[in-house]
N, C-alpha and C positions, 0 to 999 in steps of 0.2 A: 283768183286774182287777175285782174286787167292792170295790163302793161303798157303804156302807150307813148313811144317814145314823139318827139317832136321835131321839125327840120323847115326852116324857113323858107317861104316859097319866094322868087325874085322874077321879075320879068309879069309877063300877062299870059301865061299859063295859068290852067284851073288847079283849083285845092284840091289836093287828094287827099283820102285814109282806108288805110290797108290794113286787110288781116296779116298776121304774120306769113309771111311766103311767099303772099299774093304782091303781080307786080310783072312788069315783062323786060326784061332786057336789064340792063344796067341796073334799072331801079330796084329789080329781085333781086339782085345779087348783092348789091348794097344794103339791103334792107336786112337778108338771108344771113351774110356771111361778114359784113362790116361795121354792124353798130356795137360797139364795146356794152352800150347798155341791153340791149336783146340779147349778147351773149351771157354776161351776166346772170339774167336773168334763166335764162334758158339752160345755165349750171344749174343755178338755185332749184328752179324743175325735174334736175337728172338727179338733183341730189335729194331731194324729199321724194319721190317717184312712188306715187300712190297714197301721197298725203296729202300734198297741194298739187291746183292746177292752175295753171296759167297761161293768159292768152295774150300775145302779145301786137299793139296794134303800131301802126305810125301815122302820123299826122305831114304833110306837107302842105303846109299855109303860111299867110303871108303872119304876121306878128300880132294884128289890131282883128285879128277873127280867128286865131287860134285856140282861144278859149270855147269856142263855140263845139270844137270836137272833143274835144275832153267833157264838156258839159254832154254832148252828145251820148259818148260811150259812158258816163255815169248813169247816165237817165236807162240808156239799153237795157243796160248792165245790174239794174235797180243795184248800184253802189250804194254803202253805207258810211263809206267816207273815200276821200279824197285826197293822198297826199302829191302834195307840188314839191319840187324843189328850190330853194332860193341862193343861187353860187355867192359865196364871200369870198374877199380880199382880203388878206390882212398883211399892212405892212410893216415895215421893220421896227417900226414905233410902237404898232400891236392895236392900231386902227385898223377899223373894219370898215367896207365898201363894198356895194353889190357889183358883180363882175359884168353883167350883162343887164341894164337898166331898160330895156323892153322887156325881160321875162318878169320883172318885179309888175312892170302894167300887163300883163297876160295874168298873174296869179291876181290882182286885184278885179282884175276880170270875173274870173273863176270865182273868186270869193263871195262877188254880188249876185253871181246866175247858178253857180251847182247845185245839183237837186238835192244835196248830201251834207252832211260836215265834212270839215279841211283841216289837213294836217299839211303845216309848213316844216320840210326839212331842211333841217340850214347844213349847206356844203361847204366844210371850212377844207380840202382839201382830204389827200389820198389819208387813210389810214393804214396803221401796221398793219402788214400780212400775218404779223407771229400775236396780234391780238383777237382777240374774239370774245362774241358778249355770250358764247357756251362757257369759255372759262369763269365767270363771276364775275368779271373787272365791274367797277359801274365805269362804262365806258361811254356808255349814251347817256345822255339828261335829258327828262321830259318832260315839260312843263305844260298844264292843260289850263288857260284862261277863262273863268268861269264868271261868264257877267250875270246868267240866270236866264230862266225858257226850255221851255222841250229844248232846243237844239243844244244847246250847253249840257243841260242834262243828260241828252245821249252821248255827248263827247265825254261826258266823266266816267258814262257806262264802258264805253272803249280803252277812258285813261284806268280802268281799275286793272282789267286783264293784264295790260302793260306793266302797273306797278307790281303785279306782282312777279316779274320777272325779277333772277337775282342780280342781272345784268344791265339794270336801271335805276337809275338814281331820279325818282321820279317828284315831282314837286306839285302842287294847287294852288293857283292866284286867285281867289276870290273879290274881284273887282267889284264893291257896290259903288251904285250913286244915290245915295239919303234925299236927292231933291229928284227922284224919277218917279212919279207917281201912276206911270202909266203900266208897270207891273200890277194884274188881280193877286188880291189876298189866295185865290188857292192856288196860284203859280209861285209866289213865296211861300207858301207851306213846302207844296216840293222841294224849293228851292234848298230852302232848309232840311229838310229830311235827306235829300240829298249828298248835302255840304257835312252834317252831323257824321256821317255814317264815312265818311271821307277823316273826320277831324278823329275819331275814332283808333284810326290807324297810324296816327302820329310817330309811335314807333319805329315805322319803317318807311314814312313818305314827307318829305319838306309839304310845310300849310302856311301859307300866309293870306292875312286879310288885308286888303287897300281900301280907303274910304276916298271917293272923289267927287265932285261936287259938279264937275264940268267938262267937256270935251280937252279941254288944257290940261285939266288934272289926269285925266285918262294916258294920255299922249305920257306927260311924264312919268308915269308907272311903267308905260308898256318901255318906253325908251332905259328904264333902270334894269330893265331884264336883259337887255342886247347884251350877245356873246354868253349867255350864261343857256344857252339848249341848243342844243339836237334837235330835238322834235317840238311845234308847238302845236298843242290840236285846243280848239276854240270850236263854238256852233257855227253856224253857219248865220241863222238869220236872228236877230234881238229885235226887241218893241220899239227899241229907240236908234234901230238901224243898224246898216252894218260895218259902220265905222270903226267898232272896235277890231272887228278880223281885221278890214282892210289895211287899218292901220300898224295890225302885229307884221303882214307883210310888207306892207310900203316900208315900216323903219328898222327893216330886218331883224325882228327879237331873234 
């Protein structure tokens, strides 16, 4: 597992990215001993210790070329997917807003150049300390958006492991468009064999089909999901672009 925390660069100094440690002066020590998210992480490491490894990097850039180190250390890294995070608001009405509207254009970034699939994590805020997804709760919701293509197809390869966790409440949006003719007949064979073998398992995984006819009709499915996951993992590239990812993070599903 790569770690790669983020930090805005200001001024006309150059972009850095650092291995974990590495760094001289201030910037080690901060990197070392100050990021809540490399501490984090670096429990998570003491506490699997000889199960998982993790390397934990940082990035210092300016906003509109941040994405480029993260595409960076996927590529190194030959990653298999990619999760970002997307912070929410919610206010006392129980509307949602994104808290920081450059990280939403940094993950649409990411979504058009990663060499990998992407997982959007949506951050609605701190969780219980006294919960945990080892007890059962379904505490996380994961929703995997399946337009069709290799890359969809390896996201559903990834959403199977996950569902079967007891500790996910895990769902499939199968998105077609009936007027997209630029899908080949043995990419929908796959597609199909894929989605069957998914519908199969109904018992224990939400399935739904959406039929949409247009960039508009897409838009209002992916916007009827907002606030309803945790996790949304989607392919990375489709035949007819990648407006769909882009759009599951532009409208914060």
């Amino acid at each position: 597992m790569s770690v790669l925390t983020l930090s805005e660069l200001k001024g006309r100094a150059d972009a850095l990215l650092l291995s974990g440690g590495k760094g001289k002066g201030k910037l080690r020590t901060s990197f070392s001993h100050s990021d809540p998210i490399s501490n984090a992480f670096n429990g998570f490491k003491q506490r699997n210790h000889g199960y998982t490894l993790v390397q934990i990097f940082m990035s210092v850039a300016p906003y509109p070329s941040m994405h480029d180190d993260i595409c960076t250390v996927a590529l190194e890294k030959g990653a298999n997917i990619v999760i970002v995070f997307l912070n929410k608001q919610v206010s006392y009405q129980g509307a949602t807003g994104v808290n920081f509207p450059a990280i939403r254009i940094v993950n649409q970034n990411v979504l058009q150049k990663a060499p990998c699939s992407i997982g959007v994590l949506i951050d609605r805020g701190k969780v219980s300390e006294y919960t945990s997804i080892h007890l059962g709760y379904n505490m996380f919701c994961v929703t995997t958006l399946f337009f069709g293509g290799a890359d969809d197809r390896e996201a559903l390869a990834y959403s199977s492991r996950i569902a079967d966790h007891p500790g996910v409440d895990f769902s499939l949006v199968w998105i077609r468009n009936l007027r997209d003719k630029k899908l080949e007949e043995p990419e929908k064979s796959k597609d199909l064999e894929m989605v069957d073998k998914f519908q199969a398992m109904k018992d224990r995984i939400g399935f739904k089909e959406e039929v949409v006819i247009d960039t508009v009709d897409t838009m209002r499915v992916l916007r009827s999901l907002r606030g309803n996951c945790d996790l949304c993992i989607v392919g990375r590239y489709h035949v007819f672009g990648v407006g769909g990812a882009a759009a599951a993070a532009g409208e914060g599903v």
